[in-house]
N, C-alpha and C positions, 0 to 999 in steps of 0.2 A: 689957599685955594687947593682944593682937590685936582685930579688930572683931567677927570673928565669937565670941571669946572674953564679951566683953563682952555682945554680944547673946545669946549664949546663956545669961549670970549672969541676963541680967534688968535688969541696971542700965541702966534707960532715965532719959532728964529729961525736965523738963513743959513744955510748952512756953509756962508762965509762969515757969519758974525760967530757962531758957531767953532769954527777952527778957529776964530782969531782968540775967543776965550779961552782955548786950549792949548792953543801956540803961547798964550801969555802965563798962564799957570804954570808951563813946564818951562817955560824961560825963570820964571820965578822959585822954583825947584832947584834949576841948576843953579842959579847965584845963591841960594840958600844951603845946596849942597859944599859949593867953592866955599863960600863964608865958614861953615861948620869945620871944613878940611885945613884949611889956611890959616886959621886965627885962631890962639889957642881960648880967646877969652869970650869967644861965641857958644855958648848952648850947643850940647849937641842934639838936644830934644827939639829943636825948632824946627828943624829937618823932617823929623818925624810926624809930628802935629802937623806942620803944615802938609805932607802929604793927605794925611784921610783929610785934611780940612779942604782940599784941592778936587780930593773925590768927593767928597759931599756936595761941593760947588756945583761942581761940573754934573752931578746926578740932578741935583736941584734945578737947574737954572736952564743946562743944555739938552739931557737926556728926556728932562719931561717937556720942554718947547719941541724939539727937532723928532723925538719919533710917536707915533700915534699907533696905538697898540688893536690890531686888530680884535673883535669883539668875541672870536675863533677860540684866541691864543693869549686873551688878557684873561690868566686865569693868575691865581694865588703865585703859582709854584714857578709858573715861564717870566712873571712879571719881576718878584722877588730872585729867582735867581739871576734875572736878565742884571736884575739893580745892586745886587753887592757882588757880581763880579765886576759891574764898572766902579763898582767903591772902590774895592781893593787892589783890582789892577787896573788903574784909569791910563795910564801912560798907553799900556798896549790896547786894551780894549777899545780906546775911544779912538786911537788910531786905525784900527782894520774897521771901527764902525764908519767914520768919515771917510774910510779907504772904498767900504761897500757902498756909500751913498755916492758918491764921485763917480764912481763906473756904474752904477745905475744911473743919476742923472746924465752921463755923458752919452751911453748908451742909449 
């Protein structure tokens, strides 16, 4: 399904189910990290994969349920660059993003 597909089913997420997919993916990181560091007969490549595969997740699953892109600013160039900086820095990006939704919806 497309984004605007999706948006217009309805199928939004919360953005407590939201953090908890991201609280478990970087849980998942760091035991994957520990395991790589610890044990000499662990892949060190697992670490690595499972990163962008953490960012893919979290692009796919959380970034297009939880933000709805106004019709302004959903051009080519703000969409895509919004989408591969949460690729590739998902740890930070997707924290100051749920940090700006939290004080927005608290606010």
């Amino acid at each position: 399904m497309s984004e605007v597909e999706i948006q217009k089913a309805g199928s939004y997420i919360s953005l407590r189910k939201s953090v908890g997919i991201y609280v478990s993916l970087l849980v998942l990181m760091i035991i994957l990290l520990v395991l790589s560091s610890r044990l000499s007969w662990f892949p060190g490549i697992i670490p690595f994969i499972a990163y962008f595969a953490c960012g893919f997740i979290l692009n796919r699953i959380v970034l297009r349920r939880l933000i709805e892109w106004h019709p302004l600013y959903n051009t080519l160039a703000n969409v895509s660059g919004a989408k591969i900086s949460s690729f590739l820095m998902w740890p930070l990006a997707y924290f100051i993003l749920f940090f700006r939704l939290t004080i927005n919806k608290i606010l």
